[in-house]
C-alpha positions as CSV (number, residue, x, y, z in Angstrom):
1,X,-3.7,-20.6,23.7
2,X,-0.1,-19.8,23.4
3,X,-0.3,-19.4,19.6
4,X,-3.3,-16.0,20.2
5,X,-0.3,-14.3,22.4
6,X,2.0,-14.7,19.6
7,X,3.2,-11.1,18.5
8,X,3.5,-12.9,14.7
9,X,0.0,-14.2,14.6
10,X,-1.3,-10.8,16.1
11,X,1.0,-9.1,13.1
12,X,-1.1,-11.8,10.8
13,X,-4.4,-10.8,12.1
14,X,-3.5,-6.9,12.2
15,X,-2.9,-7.1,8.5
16,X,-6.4,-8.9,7.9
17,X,-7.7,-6.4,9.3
18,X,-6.3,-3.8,7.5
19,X,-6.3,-5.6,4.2
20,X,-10.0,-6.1,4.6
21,X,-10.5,-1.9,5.9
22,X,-9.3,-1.4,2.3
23,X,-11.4,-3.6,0.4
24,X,-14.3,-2.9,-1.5
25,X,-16.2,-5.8,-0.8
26,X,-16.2,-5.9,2.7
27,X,-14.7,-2.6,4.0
28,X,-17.6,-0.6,5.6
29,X,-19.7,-3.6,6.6
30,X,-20.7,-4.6,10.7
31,X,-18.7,-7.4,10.8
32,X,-15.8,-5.1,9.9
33,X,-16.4,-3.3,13.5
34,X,-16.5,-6.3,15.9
35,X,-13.1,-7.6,13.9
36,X,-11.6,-4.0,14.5
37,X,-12.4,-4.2,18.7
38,X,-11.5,-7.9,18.6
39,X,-8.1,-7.0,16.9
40,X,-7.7,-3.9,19.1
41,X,-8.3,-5.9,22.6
42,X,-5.9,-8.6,21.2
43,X,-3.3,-6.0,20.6
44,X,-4.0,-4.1,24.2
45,X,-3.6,-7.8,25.8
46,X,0.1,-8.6,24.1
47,X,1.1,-5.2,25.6
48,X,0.3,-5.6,28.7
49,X,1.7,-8.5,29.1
50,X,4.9,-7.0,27.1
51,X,5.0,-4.3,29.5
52,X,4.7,-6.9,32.7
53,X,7.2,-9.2,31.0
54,X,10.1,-6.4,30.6
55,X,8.8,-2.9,32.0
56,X,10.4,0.0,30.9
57,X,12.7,-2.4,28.4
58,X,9.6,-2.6,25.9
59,X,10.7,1.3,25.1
60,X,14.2,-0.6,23.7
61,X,12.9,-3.5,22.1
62,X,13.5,-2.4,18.7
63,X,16.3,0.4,16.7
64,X,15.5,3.5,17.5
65,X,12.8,3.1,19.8
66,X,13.3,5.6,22.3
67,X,12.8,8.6,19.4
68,X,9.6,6.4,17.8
69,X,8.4,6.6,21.6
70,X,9.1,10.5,21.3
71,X,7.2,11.0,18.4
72,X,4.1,9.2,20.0
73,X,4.0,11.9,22.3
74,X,4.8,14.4,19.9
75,X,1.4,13.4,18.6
76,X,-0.5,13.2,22.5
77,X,0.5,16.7,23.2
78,X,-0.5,17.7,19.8
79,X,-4.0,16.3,20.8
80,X,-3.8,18.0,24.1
81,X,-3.2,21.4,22.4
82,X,-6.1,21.3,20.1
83,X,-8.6,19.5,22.3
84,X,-11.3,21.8,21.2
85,X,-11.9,20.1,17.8
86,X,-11.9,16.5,18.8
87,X,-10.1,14.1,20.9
88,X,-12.1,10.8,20.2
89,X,-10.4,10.4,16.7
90,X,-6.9,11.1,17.6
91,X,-7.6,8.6,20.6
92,X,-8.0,6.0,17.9
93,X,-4.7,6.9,16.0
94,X,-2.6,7.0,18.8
95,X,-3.8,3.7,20.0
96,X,-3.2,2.1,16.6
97,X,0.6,3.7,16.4
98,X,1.2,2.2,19.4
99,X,0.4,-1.5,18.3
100,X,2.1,-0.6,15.0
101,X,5.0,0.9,16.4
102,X,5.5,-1.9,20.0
103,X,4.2,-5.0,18.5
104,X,4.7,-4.5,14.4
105,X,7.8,-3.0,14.3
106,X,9.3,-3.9,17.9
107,X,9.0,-7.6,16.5
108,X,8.7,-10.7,18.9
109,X,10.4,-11.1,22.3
110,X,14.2,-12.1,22.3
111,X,13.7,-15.3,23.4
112,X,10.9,-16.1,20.8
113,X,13.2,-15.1,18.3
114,X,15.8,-17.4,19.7
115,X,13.2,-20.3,19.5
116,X,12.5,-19.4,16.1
117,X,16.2,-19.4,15.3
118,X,16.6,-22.8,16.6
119,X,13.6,-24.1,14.3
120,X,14.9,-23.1,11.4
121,X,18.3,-20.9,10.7
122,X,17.0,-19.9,7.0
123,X,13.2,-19.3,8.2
124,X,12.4,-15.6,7.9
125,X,10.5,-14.0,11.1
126,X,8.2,-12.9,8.9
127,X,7.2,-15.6,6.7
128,X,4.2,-16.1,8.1
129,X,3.0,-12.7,7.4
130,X,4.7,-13.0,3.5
131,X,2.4,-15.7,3.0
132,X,-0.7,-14.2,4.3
133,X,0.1,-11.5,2.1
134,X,1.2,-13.3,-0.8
135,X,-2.7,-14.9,-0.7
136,X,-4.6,-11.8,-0.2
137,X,-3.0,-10.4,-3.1
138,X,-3.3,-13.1,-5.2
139,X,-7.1,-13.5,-4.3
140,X,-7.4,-9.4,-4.3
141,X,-5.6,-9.3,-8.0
142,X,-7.2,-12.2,-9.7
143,X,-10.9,-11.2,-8.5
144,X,-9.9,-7.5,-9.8
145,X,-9.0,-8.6,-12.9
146,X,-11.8,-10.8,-13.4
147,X,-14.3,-7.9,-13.0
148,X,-12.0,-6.0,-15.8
149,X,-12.5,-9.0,-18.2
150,X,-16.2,-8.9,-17.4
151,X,-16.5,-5.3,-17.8
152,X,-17.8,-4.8,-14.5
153,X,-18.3,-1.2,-12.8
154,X,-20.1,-1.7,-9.4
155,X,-20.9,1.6,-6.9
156,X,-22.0,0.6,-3.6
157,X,-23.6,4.1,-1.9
158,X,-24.5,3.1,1.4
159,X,-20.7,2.3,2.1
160,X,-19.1,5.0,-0.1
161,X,-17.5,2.6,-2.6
162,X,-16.4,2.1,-6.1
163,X,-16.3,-1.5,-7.2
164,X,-14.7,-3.1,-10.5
165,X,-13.8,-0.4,-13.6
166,X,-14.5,3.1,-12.5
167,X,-13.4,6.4,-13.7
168,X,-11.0,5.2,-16.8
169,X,-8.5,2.8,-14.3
170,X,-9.3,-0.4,-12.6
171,X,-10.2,-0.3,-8.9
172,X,-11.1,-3.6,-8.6
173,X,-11.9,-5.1,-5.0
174,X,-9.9,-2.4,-3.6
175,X,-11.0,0.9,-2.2
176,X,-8.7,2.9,-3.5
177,X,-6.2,1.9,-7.1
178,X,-3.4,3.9,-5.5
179,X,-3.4,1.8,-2.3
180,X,-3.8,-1.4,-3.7
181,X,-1.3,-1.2,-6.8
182,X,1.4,-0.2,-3.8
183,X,0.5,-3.5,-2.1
184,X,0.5,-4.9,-5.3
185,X,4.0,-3.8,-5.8
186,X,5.2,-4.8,-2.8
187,X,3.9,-8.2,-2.5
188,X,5.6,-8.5,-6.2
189,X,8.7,-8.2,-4.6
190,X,7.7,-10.7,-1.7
191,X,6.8,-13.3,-4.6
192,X,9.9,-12.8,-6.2
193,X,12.1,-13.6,-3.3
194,X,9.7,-16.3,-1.9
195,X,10.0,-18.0,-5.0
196,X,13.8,-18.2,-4.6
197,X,13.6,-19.7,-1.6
198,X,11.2,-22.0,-2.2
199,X,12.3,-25.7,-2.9
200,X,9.3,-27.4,-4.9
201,X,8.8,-26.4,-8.3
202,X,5.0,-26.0,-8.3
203,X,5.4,-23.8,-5.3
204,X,8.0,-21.7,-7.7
205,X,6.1,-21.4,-10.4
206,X,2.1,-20.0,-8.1
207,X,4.8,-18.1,-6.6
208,X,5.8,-16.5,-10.0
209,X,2.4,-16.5,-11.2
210,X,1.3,-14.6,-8.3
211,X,4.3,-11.6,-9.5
212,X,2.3,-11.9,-13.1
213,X,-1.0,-11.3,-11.6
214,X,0.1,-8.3,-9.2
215,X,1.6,-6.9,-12.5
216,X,-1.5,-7.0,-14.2
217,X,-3.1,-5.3,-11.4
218,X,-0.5,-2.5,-11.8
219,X,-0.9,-1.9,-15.2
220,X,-4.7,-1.9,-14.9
221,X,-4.9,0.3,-11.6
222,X,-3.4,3.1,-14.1
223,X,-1.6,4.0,-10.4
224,X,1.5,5.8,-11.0
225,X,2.4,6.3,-7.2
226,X,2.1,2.5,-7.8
227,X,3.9,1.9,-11.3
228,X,7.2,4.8,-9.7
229,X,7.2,2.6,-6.7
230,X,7.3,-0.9,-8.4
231,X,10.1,0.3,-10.9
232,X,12.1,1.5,-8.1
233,X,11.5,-2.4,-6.7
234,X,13.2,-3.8,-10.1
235,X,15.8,-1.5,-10.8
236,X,17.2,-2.4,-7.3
237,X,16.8,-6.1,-7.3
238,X,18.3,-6.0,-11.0
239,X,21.2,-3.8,-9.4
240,X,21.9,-6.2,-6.4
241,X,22.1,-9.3,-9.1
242,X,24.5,-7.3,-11.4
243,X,26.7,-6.2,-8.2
244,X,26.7,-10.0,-6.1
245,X,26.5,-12.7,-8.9
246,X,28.8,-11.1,-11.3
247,X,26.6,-12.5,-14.4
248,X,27.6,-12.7,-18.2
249,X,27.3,-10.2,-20.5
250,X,24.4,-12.2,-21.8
251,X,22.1,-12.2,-19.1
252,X,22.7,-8.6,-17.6
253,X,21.6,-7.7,-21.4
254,X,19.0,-10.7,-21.1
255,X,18.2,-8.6,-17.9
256,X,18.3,-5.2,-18.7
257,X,15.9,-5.8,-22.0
258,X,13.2,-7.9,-19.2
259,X,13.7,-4.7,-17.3
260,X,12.6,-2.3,-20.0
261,X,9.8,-4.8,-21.3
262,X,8.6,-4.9,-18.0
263,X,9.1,-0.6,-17.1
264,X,7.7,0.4,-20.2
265,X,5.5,-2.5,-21.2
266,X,2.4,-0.8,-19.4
267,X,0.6,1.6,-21.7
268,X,1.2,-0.7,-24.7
269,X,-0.7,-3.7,-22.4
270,X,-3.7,-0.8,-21.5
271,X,-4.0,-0.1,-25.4
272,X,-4.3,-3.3,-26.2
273,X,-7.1,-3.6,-23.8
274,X,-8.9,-0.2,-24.8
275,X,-8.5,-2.0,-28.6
276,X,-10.0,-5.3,-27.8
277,X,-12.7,-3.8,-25.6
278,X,-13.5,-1.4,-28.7
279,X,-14.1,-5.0,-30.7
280,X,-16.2,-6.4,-28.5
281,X,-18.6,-3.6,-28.3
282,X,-18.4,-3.3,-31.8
283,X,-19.3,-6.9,-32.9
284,X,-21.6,-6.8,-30.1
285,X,-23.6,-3.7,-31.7
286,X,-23.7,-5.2,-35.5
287,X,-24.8,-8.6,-33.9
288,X,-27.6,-6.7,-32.2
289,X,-28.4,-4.8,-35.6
290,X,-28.8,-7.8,-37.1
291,X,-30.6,-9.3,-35.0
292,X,-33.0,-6.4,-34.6
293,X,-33.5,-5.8,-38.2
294,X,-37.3,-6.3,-38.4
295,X,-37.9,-4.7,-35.5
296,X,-35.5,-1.2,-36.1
297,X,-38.3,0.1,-39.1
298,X,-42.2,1.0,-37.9
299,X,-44.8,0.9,-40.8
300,X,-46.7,4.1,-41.2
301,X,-49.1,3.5,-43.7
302,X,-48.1,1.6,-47.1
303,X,-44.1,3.9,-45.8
304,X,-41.3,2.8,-43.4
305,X,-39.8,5.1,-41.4
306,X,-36.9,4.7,-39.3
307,X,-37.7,6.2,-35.6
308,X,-35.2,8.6,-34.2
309,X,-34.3,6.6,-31.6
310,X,-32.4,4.1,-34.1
311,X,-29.7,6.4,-35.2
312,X,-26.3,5.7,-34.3
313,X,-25.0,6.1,-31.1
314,X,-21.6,8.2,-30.6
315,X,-18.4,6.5,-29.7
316,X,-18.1,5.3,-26.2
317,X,-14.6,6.5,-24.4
318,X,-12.0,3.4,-23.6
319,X,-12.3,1.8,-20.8
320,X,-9.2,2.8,-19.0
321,X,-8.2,6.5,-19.3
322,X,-7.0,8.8,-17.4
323,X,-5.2,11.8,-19.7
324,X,-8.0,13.7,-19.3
325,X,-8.1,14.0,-15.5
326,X,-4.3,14.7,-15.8
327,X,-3.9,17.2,-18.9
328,X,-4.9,20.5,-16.5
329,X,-2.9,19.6,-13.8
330,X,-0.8,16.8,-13.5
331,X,-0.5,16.3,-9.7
332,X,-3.9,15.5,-9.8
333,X,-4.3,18.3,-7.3
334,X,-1.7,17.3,-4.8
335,X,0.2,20.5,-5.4
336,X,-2.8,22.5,-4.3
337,X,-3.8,19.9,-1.5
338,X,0.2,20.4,0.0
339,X,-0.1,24.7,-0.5
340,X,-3.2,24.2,1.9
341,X,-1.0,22.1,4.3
342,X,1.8,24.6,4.0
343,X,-0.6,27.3,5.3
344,X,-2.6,24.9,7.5
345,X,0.9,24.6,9.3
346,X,1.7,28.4,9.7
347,X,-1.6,28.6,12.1
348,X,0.1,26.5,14.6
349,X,3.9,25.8,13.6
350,X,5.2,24.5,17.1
351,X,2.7,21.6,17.6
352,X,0.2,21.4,14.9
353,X,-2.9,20.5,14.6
354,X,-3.4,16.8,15.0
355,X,-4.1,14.7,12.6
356,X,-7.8,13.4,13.1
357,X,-8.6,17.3,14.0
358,X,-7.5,18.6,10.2
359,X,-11.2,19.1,9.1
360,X,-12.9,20.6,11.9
361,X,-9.2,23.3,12.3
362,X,-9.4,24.1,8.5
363,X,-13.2,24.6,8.7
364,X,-12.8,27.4,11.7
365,X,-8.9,28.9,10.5
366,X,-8.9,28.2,6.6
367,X,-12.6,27.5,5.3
368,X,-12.2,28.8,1.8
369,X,-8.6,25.7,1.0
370,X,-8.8,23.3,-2.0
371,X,-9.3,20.1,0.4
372,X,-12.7,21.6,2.5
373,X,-14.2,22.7,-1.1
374,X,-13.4,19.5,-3.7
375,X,-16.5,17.7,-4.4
376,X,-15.3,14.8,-1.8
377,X,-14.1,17.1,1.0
378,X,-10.6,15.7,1.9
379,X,-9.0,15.3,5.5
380,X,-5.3,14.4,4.5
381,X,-2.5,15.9,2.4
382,X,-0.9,12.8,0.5
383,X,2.4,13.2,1.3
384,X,3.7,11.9,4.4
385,X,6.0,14.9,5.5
386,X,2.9,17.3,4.9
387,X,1.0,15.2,7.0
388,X,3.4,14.8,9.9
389,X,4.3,19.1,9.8
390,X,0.8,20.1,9.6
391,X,-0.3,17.6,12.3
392,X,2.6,18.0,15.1
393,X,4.2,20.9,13.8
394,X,8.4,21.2,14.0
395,X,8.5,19.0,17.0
396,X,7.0,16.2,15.2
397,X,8.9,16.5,12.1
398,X,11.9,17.2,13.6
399,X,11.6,14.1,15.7
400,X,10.7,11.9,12.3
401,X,13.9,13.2,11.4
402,X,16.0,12.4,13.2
403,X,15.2,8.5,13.4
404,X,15.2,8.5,9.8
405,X,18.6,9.3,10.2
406,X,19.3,6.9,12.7
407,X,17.9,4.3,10.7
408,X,19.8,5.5,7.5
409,X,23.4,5.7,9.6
410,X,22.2,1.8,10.7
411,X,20.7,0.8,7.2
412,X,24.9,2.0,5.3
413,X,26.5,0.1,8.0
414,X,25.0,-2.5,8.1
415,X,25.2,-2.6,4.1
416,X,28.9,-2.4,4.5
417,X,29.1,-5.8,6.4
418,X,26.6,-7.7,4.7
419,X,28.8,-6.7,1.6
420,X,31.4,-9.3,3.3
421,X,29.0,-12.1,4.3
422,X,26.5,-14.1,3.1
423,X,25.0,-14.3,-0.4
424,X,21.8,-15.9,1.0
425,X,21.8,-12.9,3.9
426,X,22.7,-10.2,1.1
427,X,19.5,-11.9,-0.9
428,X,17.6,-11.2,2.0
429,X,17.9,-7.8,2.6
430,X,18.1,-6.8,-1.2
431,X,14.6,-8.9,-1.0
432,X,13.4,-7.0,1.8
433,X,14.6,-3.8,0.5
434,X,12.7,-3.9,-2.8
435,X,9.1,-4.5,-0.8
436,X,9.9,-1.6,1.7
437,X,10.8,1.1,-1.7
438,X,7.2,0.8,-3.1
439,X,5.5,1.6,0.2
440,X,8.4,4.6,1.2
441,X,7.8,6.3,-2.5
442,X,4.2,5.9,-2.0
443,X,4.1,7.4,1.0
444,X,5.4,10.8,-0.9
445,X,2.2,10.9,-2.6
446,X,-0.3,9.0,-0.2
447,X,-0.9,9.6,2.9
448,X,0.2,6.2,4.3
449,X,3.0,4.6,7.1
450,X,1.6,7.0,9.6
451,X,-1.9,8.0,11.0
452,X,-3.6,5.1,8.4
453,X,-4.3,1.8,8.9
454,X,-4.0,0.9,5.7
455,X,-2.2,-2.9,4.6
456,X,0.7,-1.6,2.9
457,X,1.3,0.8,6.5
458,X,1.0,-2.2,8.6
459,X,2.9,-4.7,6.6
460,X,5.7,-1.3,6.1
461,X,6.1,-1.8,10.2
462,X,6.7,-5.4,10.2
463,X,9.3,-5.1,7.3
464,X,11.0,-2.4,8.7
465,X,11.6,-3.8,11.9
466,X,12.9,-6.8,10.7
467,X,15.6,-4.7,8.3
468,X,16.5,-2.8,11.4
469,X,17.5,-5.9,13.5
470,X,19.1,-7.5,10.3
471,X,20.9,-3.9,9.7
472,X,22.0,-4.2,13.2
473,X,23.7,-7.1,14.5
474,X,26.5,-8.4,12.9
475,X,27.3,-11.2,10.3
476,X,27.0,-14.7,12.1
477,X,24.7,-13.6,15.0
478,X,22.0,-12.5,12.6
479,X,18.7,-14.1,14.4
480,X,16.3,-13.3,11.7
481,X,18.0,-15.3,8.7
């Protein structure tokens, strides 16, 4: 029973959750709504018996927590304002910030990380939640890339899904390429350092082979929120082993060619694919002609005549394409989607307009914008900022701000003392640094972090909070090593 009231089990279960909200093959389904109140009463338990435990010292748990608390009611008094479009949706979001922002990123309770400490100095708070991750991923990327080996493009209508190959990039088993190939990114970087640590060889080498399969997944998603992300990842890890091993000359060049293999290695990888796709269906045709030959000509008389029906077909596109989408505009329509947020904004500077309330506001105050009349109408601006100004105004993005900064001022001190301690601790944040990136540059052209409850958001709070303590304390009274 003590092990369900476990903040890092809930963190486990919360990303389940959202892993499986975001997956083709299950997302949409009934089961998905008895796991979402099961994982929401868990949640509502841990903080209330958080809030009995330490009162008004569950607002201080974590860095900055007093202006994460602000912005919470930033976004309640935002609701409040705008109460004549809806108030059942921003109900939801503000109940799911709260166990993202008091029991993802506010961590465990002192004293559970003090046990943990004493169970194992070099054990990371979140390992627990790096393996879970590590699995889904590898499950999510090799089951994805089976159904692009097989060819396979699935649309499931009832639930609103594309499944496999779909519109010239791989989707796979997740709902949406962009989202997963961020995950994909960031549990790269998770492999990476989890193989460092780990002390068998067999474990080293699934570990490394689960970096090549979310690589793959990369490439194929065609996702370049996802590929920007990833080779921000790299560049950084690569920079930290140049500036705290001090390597040869031969292995920082051994290093920066593995770099540029790996940065510019993807549309090379996708052509080969379109190539050997092209061959299959090509052998597959002329084995078919050959096989049809007595069959392809229809007597007609003492004449044969070939039936119109026979003559060649024209050349299928490739598989995975997507210059076509992106020659007119390539944002993809993001610039268009952020002018309507822009002007969205101006009808209600102070406060906004609430997040879950963007539809039905737009319909009444800007009914002719890009996102009400796309063929999918849209109810988001992908792009976090956007979405935090249009939702609760200057107060809201004034208040995002400033913990940003807070954190920042944190994040360069506490670089500057790491710089003096511990190579394994230095490993560790450089580590934990290269998973956050791909979900922060993602989240400049997804909506993500905030408002969704999407994996990458959820594991983002559990990351983060852990950099902030690390950030925080100083060298030699670090719990979280």
């Amino acid at each position: 029973m003590r092990k369900v009231f476990d903040v890092r089990a809930f963190q486990a279960g919360y990303f389940l959750l959202a892993a499986l909200s975001f997956n083709s093959l299950t997302a949409g389904r009934r089961f998905m709504s008895l796991l979402t109140a099961l994982v929401l009463l868990w949640g509502a338990a841990l903080l209330l018996l958080r809030f009995r435990e330490q009162k008004l010292r569950m607002f201080r748990t974590g860095p900055c927590m007093a202006g994460i608390s602000l912005f919470l009611v930033s976004y309640a008094v935002s609701s409040l304002w705008n109460l004549s479009y809806g108030i059942a949706g921003n109900l939801k979001a503000m109940a799911w910030m709260t166990l993202e922002f008091f029991l993802l990123y506010a961590g465990p309770e002192p004293q559970d990380r003090t046990e943990h400490r004493k169970r194992d100095q070099r054990e990371d708070p979140a390992r627990g939640l790096v393996q879970v991750v590590i699995l889904y991923t590898a499950v999510q990327a090799v089951i994805s890339l089976g159904m692009l080996c097989a060819g396979y493009q699935g649309v499931s209508v009832e639930r609103g899904m594309y499944i496999g190959l779909q519109e010239g990039r791989l989707w796979g088993a997740y709902s949406d390429p962009n989202y997963g190939a961020v995950l994909a990114a960031s549990a790269l970087a998770l492999s990476l350092g989890a193989a460092i640590r780990a002390s068998g060889k067999k474990v080293r080498l699934l570990l490394i082979g689960n970096a090549v399969l979310q690589y793959f997944y990369l490439v194929f998603s065609y996702s370049r929120t996802g590929w920007i992300g990833f080779a921000a990842s790299m560049i950084l890890l690569y920079l930290h082993v140049l500036r705290s091993r001090r390597p040869r000359a031969v292995v920082r060049f051994g290093g920066a060619i593995l770099l540029a293999v790996l940065l510019l290695g993807g549309a090379p990888i996708r052509e080969a694919y379109n190539a050997w796709q092209q061959r299959v269906t090509v052998y597959a045709a002329s084995m078919d002609e050959k096989q049809a030959d007595a069959d392809i000509f229809e007597f007609k008389g003492t004449r044969m005549e070939l039936p119109a029906e026979a003559e060649p077909e024209e050349s299928q596109k490739a598989p995975l394409h997507r210059e076509d989408e992106l020659e007119d505009d390539i944002s993809n329509g993001r610039f268009s989607v952020w002018k309507d947020g822009i002007e969205l904004w101006e009808t209600s500077p102070v406060v906004g307009i609430s997040y879950r309330n963007i539809s039905a506001y737009a319909q009444k105050n800007l009914p002719d914008c890009y996102i009400l009349n796309k063929e999918v109408a849209l109810n988001t601006f992908h792009n976090l900022f956007v979405d935090v100004l249009v939702s609760q105004g200057l107060a809201g993005i004034l208040i995002l701000l400033g913990v940003l900064v807070a954190i920042l001022r944190s994040s360069i001190r506490g670089c500057r003392r790491l710089k003096a301690g511990k190579l394994q601790t230095r490993d560790q944040a450089a580590l934990l640094g290269a998973a956050l990136l791909p979900i922060m540059i993602g989240a400049l052209f997804l909506s993500d972090i905030l408002y969704m409850n999407s994996p990458s958001s959820v594991l983002f709070w559990i990351l983060l909070g852990s950099w902030c303590r690390m950030m925080r304390e100083p060298e030699g009274e670090n719990k979280y090593e």
